[in-house]
N, C-alpha and C positions, 0 to 999 in steps of 0.2 A: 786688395786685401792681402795681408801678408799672413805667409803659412813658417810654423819655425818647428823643428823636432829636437830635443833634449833628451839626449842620451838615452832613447826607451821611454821617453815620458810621452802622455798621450799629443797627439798632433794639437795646438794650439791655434785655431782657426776664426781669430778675431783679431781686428784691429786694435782692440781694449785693452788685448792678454797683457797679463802683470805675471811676473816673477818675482823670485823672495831671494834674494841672495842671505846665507848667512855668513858672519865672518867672524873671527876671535882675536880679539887685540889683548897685548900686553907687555906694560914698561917692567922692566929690568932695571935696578939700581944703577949696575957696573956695564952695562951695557946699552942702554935705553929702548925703545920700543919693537916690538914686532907684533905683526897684524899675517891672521892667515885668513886665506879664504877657503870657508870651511865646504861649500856648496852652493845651488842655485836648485828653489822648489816651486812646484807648481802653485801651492798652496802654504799659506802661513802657517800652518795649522803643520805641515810635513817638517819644515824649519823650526817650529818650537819641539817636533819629535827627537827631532835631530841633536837640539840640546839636551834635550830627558837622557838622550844614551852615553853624551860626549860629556856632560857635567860632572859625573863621578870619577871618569878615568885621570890618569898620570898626565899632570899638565895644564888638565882645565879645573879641576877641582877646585885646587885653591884659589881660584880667581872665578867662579861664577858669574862676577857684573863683567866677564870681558866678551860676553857673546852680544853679536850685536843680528837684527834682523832686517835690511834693507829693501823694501818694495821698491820695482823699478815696471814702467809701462812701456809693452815690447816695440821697435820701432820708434823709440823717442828719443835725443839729443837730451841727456839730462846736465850737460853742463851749458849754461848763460853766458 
């Protein structure tokens, strides 16, 4: 069984555990893409909060479709 701790987040104590990563992508005319990675949550629910606060400010505003929300299952090889 694997045990993982995230920064103060409660201990995750399942083979099952999923994480939410969330990140912000966006293309530039004169310069082309950038992608940040905005955090990693316990709950999907914590990553769409995340957006509620990060959507108004300088930066993300005007690009709203660039958040994205990535479920990943903990202990798994997600590239094929």
């Amino acid at each position: 069984m694997c045990r993982f701790r995230l920064r103060g987040v409660s201990e995750l104590d399942t083979p099952q555990a999923r994480v939410f990563e969330l990140r912000f992508s966006r293309t530039y005319c004169d310069w082309g893409n950038t992608e940040l990675g905005i955090g990693i949550y316990e709950t999907r629910a914590e990553a769409q909060a995340a957006i509620e606060s990060l959507k108004t400010k300088p930066g993300f505003c005007d690009h709203p479709e660039g958040f994205a929300i990535n479920e990943y299952q903990l202990g798994q090889t997600d590239w094929q």
